[in-house]
N, C-alpha and C positions, 0 to 999 in steps of 0.2 A: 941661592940656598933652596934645595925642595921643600918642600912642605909636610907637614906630617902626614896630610891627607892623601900626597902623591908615591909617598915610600912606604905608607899603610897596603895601597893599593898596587903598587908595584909588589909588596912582598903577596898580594892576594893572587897576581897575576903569576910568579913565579912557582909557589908551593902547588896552585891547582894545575899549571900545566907536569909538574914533575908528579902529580897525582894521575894523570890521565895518562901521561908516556908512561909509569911504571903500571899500569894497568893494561895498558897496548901490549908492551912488552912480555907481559905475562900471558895474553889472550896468546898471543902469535906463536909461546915459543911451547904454551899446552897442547894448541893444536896441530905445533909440529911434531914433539913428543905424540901424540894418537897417531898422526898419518905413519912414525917411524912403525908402532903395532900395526898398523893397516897393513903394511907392506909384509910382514909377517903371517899374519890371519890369511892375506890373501892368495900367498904363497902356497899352506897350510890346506885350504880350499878349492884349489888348481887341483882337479886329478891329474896329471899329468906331472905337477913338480913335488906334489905332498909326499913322494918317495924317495925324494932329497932329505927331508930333514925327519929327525929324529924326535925333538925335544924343541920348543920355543929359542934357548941359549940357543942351541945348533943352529938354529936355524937362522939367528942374528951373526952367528962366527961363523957362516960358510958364506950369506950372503956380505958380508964384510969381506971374507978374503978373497970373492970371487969375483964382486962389484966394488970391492972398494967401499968406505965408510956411509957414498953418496948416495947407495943403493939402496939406503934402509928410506931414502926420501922421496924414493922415485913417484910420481904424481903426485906432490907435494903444491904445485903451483895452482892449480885447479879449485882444489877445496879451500886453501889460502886465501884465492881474488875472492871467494865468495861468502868466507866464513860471518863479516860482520852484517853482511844483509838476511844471511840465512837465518841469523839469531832475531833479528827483525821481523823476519816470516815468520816465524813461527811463534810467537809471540803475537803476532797481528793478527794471524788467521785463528789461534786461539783464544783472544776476544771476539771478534766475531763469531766464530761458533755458541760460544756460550751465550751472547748475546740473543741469537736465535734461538735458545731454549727457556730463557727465563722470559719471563713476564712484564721482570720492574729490575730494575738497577742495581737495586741495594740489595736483592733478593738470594738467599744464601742458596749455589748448588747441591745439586743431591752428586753422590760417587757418580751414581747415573751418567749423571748430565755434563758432570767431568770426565771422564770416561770417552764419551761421547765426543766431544770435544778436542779432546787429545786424539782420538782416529781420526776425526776430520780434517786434525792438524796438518797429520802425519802424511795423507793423501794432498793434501794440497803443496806438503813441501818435495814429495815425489817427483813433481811436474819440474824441480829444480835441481836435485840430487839425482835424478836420473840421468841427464847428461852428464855431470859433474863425474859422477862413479863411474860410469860405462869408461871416461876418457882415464882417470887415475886406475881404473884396472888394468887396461889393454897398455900402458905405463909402467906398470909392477907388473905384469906378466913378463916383460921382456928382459932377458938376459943378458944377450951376447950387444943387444945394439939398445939404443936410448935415443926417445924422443921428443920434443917439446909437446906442451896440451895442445898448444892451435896445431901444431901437425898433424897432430894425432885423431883431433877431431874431423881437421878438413880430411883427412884418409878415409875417414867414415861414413862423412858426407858424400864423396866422390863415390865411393861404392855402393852406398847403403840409401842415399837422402837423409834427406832429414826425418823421418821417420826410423833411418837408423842410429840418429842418435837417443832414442826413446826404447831402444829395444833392453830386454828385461825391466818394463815399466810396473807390468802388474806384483812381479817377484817385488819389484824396492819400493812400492804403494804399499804392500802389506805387511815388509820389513819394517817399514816408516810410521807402522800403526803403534810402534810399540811407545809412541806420546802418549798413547791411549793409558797403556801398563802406564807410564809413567808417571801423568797428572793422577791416575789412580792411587800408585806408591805412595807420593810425595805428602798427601796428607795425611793418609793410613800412619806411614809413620812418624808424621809430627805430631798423632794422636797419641800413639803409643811408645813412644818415646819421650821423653822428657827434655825440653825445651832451654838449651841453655842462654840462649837471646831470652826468654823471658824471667829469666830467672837472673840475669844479669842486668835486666832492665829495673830492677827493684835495687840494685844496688846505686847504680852508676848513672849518670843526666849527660847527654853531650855538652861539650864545650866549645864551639867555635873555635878555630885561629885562623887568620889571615890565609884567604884558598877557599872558603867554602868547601871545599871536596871532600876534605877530611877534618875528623874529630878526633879530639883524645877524651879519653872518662876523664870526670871529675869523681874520683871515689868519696862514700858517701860512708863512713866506717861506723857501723855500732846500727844502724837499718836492720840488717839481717844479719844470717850467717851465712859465711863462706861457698860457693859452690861445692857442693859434693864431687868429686874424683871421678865419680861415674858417669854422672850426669853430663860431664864435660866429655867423657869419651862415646857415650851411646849419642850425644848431640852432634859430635864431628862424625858418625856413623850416618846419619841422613840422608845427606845426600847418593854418600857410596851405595848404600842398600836400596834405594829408587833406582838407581842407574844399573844397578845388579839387576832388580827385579824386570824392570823394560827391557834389558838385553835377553837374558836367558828366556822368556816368552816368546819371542819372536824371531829369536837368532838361526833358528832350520829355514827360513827365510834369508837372512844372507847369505847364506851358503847358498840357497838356489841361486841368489840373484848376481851372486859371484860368479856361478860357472856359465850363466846364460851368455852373460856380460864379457864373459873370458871370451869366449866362441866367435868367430864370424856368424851372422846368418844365411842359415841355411838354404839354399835356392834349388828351385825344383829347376833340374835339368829336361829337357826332352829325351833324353837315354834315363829312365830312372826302372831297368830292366836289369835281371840277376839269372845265371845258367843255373838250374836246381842241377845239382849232382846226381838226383838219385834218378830220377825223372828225365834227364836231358833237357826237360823246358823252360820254358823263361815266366818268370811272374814278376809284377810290378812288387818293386822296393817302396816300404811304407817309409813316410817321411821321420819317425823315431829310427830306422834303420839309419839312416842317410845322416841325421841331425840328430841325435837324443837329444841335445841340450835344447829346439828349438821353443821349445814352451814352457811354463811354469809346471804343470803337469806329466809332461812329457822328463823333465830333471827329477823333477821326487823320485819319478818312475822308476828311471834307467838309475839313479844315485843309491836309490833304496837296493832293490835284485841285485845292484855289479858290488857294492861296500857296504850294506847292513844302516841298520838304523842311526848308529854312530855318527854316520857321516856329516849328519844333521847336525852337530855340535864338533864340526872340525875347525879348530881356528878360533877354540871359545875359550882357551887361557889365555892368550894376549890380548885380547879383547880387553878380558874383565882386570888384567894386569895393567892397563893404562887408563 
């Protein structure tokens, strides 16, 4: 016969592992739902393919019938292997940064020094998402043929070094600052908004059961009154409105660091000579001739003069839709 102590602990063992799989479950299949938008946005940001689609839907119903359902996943694997360390990093590096501004422990930041900290983040997780993005675009770029990430990678390797897997580094450092926006939003608007965790924390006490993982309320009836209707909706608004705010800041930024990252790098030939028409002579081809996309300023440049300001926010409804 077991014991009570053993069927206590076996149901502790059972409910927190189906607490952690239905949490895994959920991490994996959010961030698969994002990369299906990536594959969209990135499309979106392609000069080259952004005259295929018309409308976000459009552009999910041509890539379905043209790729098939698989297509909306294409470099899916990549940001996958890496998604639960990357939460790690960044989270890591920003205690550390903050740690370097304060003084004492307990010491409350200024936006400042949050701010601050979130950029620092954002550079440090670059050195990580720079390879990651370079392999999941050149991935969703391709149409007619499809490639695994370590292929894709060693292809880049072999032509480029390892320094080509870091190309559009500086574009996805500065895209990546927007932790900066972000640790800025996130309290701005817990200030101004009204806190439905705290306001539910006056009603209700956790309750233990069997799993540690998870709690049910013990409601507490006749304490207070009722949440407000509102209060419950501007509270599930939180987090969307940080995530809103960090993207649209810094999103002329992806766009660059999309179409660097789309490109090969540019390589200075020894023929880098052009016959002037009018003249009969030949003058040296400047390297934006040859490469526009080859620098972060050299893309504003050529993006801004060939498509208008616009361009900067091409690819920014499916974004903010996932």
């Amino acid at each position: 016969m077991p014991r009570a102590g053993n069927h206590w602990f076996g149901g502790w063992l059972s409910v927190g592992h189906r607490c952690v799989a239905a949490h895994s479950v959920a991490f994996t299949l959010s961030a698969a739902y994002q990369l299906n938008a990536s594959t969209v946005k990135v499309r979106f940001q392609n000069p080259e393919m952004a005259v295929k689609y018309r409308t976000t839907t459009h552009a999910i119903s041509t890539i379905i019938r043209e790729e098939k359902f698989i297509g909306l996943f294409k470099g899916i694997t990549s940001p996958l292997a890496l998604s639960a360390f990357t939460n790690g990093l960044v989270f890591a590096s920003y205690r550390f940064f903050m740690k370097l501004q304060l003084d004492r422990g307990d010491a409350t930041p200024t936006l400042t020094q949050v701010t601050l900290a979130g950029i620092g983040t954002g550079v440090v997780f670059s050195f990580l998402s720079t390879p990651t993005e370079l392999v999941k675009i050149r991935q969703q770029n391709c149409i007619q043929t499809s490639s695994s990430a370590y292929n894709t990678a060693l292809q880049i390797y072999k032509s480029s070094g390892a320094s080509g897997l870091y190309r559009g580094f500086t574009a996805t450092a500065l895209r990546d600052t927007r932790y900066g926006a972000y640790f800025f939003a996130r309290p701005v608007a817990l200030c101004r908004l009204p806190r439905l965790g705290d306001l539910r924390a006056t009603m209700q006490l956790p309750r233990p059961i069997p799993g540690g993982l998870c709690s049910l309320p013990v409601e507490l009836p006749g304490l207070v009154s009722p949440v407000p209707a509102h209060a419950s909706t501007l509270s599930s608004l939180q987090p969307h409105l940080t995530k809103l705010v960090a993207w649209v800041v810094t999103f002329p930024f992806d766009v660059i660091k999309t179409r660097i990252q789309g490109t090969e790098r540019g390589r200075l030939l020894a023929s880098r000579t052009a016959q002037s028409p009018s003249t009969n002579s030949k003058r040296i081809l400047r390297l934006d001739e040859i490469h526009p996309y080859h620098s972060t300023m050299s893309t504003i440049l050529h993006s801004y003069r060939t498509e208008g300001g616009s361009v900067f926010f091409r690819g920014l409804a499916p974004t903010l839709i996932r």
